[in-house]
N, C-alpha and C positions, 0 to 999 in steps of 0.2 A: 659381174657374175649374175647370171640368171636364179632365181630362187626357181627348185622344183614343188610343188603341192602334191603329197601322197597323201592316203588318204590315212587317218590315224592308227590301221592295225598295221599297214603295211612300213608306217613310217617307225611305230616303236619298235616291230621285227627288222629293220635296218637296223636299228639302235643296237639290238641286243648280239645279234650276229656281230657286229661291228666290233661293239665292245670282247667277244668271247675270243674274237681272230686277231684282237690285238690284245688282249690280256695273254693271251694262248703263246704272239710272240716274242711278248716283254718276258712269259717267264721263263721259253727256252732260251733267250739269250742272256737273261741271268744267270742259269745252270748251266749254259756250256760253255763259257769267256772262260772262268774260275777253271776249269776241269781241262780245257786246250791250253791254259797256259801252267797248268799244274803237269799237265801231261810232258812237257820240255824236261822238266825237272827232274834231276836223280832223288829222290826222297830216302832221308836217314832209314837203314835198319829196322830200327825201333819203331819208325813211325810206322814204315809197311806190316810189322807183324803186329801192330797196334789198329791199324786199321780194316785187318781182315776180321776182329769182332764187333764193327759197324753191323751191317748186313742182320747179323740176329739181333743185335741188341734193337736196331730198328723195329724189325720184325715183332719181337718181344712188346714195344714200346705202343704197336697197333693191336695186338691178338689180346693185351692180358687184362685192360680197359671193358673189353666185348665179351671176353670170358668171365672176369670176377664181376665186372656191375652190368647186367647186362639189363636191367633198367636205365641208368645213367646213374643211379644215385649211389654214393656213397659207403656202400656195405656190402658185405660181403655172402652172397645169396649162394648156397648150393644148386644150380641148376645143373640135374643131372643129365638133357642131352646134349648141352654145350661142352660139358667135365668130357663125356663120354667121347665125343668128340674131337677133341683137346686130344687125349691120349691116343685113338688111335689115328688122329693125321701127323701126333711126335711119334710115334712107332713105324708109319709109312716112312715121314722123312729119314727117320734113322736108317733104316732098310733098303729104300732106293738111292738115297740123295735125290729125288725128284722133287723138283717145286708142283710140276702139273700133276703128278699120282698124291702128293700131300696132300693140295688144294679138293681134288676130286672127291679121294674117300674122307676129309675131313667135312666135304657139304654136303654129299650125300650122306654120312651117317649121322649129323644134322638133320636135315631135313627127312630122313626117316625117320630117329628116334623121334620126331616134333610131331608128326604124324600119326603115329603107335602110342605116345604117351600123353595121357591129357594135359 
């Protein structure tokens, strides 16, 4: 086998792509084996109306980290245009059931209160 010589940016940009297009699809075929052989399955009852509160509690598990410490640390800061925010992208969701109009008026009134408020 012949060795190829690239030159060192072009060789560690191989590296990195390389690595990204095969991490990328080692992890979709760890998320969709489980999910296509779960998919065959009649699943209990119990489990299906157990698992339609995944989805928020997910949700919850990402937003409430970015909401109460929005430094990273520890405690629990009143920032009023993330709160403000918070409330009314849960007042959109409750009102549309949309995920894109929640997301929209929850970063735009982000990203204007951040603006207007020092």
């Amino acid at each position: 086998m012949e060795q190829v010589n690239l030159p060192a940016g072009e060789s560690s940009a191989l590296i990195v792509w390389s690595l990204m297009i095969t991490i990328g699809l080692l992890s979709f075929v760890i998320r969709y084996f489980p999910i296509a052989l779960l998919s065959r399955l009649e699943l209990p009852g119990l489990l299906k109306r157990a698992l339609i509160y995944v989805p928020p509690a997910v949700m919850l598990a990402i937003i409430a980290p970015a909401l109460f410490f929005p430094g990273g640390a520890p405690n629990i800061v009143f920032d009023m245009p993330r709160l403000a925010a918070a409330a009314l992208a849960a007042l959109v969701a409750w009102w549309t059931r949309s995920v894109l109009w929640t997301v929209i008026a929850g970063m735009c009134t982000l990203w204007g209160l951040q603006a207007l408020l020092p």
